[in-house]
C-alpha positions as CSV (number, residue, x, y, z in Angstrom):
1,X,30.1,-16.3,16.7
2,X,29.6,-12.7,15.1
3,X,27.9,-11.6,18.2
4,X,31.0,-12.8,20.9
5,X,33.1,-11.3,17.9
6,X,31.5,-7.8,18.8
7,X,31.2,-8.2,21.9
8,X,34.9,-8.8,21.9
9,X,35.8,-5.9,19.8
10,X,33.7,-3.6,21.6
11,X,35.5,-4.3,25.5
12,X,39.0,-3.6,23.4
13,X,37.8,-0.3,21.8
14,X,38.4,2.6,23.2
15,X,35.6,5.4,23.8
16,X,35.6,7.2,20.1
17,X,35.8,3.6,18.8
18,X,33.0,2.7,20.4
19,X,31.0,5.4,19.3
20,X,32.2,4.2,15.5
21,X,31.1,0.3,16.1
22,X,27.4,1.6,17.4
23,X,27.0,3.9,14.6
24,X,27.8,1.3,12.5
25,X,25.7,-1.4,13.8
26,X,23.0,1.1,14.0
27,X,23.3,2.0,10.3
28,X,23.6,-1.6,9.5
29,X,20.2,-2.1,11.4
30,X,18.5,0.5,9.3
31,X,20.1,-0.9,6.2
32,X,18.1,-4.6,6.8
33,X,15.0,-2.4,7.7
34,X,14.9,-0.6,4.5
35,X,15.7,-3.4,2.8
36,X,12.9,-5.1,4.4
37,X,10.2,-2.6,3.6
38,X,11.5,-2.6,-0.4
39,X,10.7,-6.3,-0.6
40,X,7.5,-5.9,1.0
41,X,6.4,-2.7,-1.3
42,X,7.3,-4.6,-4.3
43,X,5.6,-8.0,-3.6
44,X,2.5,-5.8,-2.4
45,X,2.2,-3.2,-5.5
46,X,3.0,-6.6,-8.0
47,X,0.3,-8.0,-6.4
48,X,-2.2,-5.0,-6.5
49,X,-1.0,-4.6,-9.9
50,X,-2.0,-8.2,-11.1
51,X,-5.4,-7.6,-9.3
52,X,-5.9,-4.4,-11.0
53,X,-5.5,-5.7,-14.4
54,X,-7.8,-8.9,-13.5
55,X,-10.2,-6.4,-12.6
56,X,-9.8,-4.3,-15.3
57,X,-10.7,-7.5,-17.8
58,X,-13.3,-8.6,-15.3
59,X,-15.6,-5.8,-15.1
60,X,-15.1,-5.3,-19.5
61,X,-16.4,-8.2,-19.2
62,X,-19.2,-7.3,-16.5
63,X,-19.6,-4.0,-18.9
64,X,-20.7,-6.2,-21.8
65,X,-22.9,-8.6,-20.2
66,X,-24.8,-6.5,-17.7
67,X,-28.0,-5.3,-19.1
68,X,-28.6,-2.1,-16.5
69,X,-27.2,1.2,-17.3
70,X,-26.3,2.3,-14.0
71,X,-24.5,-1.2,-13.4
72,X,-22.8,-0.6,-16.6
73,X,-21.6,3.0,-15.3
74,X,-20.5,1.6,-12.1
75,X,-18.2,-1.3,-14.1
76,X,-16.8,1.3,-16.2
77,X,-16.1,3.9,-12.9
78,X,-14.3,0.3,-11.6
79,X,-12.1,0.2,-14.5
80,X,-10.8,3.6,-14.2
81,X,-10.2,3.2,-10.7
82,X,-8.2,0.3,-11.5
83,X,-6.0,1.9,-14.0
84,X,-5.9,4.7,-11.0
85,X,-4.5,1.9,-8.4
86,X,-1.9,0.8,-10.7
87,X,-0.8,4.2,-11.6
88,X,-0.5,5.6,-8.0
89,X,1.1,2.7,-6.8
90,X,3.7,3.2,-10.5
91,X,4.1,7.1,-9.1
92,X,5.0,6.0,-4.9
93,X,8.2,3.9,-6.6
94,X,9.8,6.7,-8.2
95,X,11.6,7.8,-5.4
96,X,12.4,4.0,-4.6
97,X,15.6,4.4,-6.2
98,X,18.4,6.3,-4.2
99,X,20.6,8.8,-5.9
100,X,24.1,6.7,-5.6
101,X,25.8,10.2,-6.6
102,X,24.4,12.3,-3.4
103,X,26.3,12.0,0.1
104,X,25.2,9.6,2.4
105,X,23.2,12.2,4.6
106,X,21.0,13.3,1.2
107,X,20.8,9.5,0.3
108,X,19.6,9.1,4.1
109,X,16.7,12.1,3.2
110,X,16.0,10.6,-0.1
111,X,15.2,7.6,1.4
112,X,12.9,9.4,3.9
113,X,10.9,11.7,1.9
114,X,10.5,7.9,0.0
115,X,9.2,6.1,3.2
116,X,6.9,9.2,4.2
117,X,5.5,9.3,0.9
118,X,4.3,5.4,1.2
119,X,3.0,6.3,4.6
120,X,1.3,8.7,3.2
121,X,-0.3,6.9,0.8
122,X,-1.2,4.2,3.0
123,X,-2.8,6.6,5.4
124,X,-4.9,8.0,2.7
125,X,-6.1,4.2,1.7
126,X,-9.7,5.3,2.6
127,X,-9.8,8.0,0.5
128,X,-8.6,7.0,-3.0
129,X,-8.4,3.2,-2.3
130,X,-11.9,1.9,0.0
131,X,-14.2,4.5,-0.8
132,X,-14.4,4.9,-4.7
133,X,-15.1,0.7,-5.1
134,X,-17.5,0.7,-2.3
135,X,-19.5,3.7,-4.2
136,X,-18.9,1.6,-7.1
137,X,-20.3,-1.7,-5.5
138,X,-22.8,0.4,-4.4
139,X,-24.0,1.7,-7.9
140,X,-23.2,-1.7,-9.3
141,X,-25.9,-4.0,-7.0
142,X,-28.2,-0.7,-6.2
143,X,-28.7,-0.3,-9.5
144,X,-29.3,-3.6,-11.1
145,X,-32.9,-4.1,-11.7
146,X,-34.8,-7.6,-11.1
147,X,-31.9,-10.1,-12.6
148,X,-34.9,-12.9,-13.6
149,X,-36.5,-10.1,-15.9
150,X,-33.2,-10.2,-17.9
151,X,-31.3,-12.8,-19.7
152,X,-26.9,-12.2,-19.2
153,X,-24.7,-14.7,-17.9
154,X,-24.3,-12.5,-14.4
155,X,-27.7,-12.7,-13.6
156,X,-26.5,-15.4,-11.0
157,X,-24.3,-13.3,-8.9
158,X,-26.8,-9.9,-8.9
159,X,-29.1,-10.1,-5.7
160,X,-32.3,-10.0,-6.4
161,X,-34.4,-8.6,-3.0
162,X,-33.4,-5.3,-1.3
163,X,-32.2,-6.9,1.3
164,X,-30.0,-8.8,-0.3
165,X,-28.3,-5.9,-1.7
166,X,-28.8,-4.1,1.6
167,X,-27.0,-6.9,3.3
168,X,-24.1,-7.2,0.6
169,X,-23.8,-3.4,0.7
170,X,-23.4,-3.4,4.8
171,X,-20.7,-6.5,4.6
172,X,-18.7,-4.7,1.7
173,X,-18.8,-1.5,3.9
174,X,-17.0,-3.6,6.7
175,X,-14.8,-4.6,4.4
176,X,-13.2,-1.8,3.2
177,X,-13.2,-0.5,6.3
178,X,-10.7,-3.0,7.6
179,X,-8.7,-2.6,4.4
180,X,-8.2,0.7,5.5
181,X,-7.7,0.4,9.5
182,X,-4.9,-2.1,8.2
183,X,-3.7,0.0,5.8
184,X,-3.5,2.9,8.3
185,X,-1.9,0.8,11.4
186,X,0.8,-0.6,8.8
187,X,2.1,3.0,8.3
188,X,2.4,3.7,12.1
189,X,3.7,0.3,13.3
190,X,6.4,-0.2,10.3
191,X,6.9,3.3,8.8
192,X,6.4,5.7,10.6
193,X,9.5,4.1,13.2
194,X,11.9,3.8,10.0
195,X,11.0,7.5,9.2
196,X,12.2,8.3,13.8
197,X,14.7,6.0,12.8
198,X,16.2,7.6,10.1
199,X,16.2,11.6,11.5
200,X,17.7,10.1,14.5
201,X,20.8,9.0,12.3
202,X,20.3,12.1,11.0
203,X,20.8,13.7,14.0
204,X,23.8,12.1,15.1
205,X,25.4,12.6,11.7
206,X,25.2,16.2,12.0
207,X,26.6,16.3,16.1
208,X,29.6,14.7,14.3
């Protein structure tokens, strides 16, 4: 019914009103698409957050139990990379907010500068988000001695052979990997073309 409703509108309009309903529906487009991208942003950094603090009270944990110093160092470098995740993530939502006292075309680049900075970040996932905890997984199974020499309660989760850890060490390299290829092709497929999307308005804002 909307849709007919439109189309029915839009054969009655004249030429400048027509201009006015496609701007509109174009602005009300980008409006769900923002929208959108907020709720996925917030469900994502609630969940990274509850990970982060699981991990934070997991490797303690790890910390206290492991016998080997340079597994030790490697839970505490994890627990300051957590704190790390969940404070980046805290800094990318400041400019979530938009400035309800601005004019719409500084609302509109508010909202932009917002959306580039979360690409930004995402692009960067290999950097401060894949690389530090596969050093860290690295240090952590690398450096554990023979696990049967010691008595902890992790003892059943640390490989014992070098190829073991060689193997976990190649698998957890794949993994992060793909955590940041997806990372990476999220911000081109869904924000990069709300960022075009945006300067386009942009654009035809100012030509008015």
């Amino acid at each position: 019914m909307i849709d007919q409703e439109l189309k029915r509108i839009w054969k009655g309009a004249s030429s400048s009103e027509r201009i006015t309903i496609n701007k509109t529906q174009l602005l009300n487009q980008l409006k769900d698409k923002m929208d959108k991208m907020d709720r996925n942003i917030k469900a994502r950094d609630k969940r990274e957050i509850y990970a982060s603090v699981a991990g934070i009270v997991a490797f303690s944990l790890a910390a206290w139990d492991i016998p080997f110093i340079l597994s030790k160092i490697a839970c505490f470098f994890a627990i300051g990379w957590f704190i790390y995740v969940i404070y980046r993530l805290k800094k990318e939502r400041k400019g979530e907010a938009t400035d309800l006292n601005l004019s719409f075309r500084d609302q509109l680049e508010q909202r932009k500068q917002y959306i580039m900075g979360q690409s930004k970040m995402l692009k960067s996932v290999v950097y401060w988000y894949a690389l530090p905890p596969f050093l860290m997984n690295l240090l952590l199974f690398l450096g554990a001695g023979n696990p049967d020499s010691a008595d902890f309660f992790l003892s059943g989760i640390i490989p014992g052979s070098l190829v073991e850890k060689v193997i976990i060490v190649v698998f957890l390299g794949l993994f992060y990997g793909y955590i940041a290829w997806m990372n990476y092709s999220t911000a081109k497929k869904n924000l990069d073309p709300l960022v075009e999307q945006i300067e386009q308005t942009q654009r035809e804002l100012k030509e008015e």
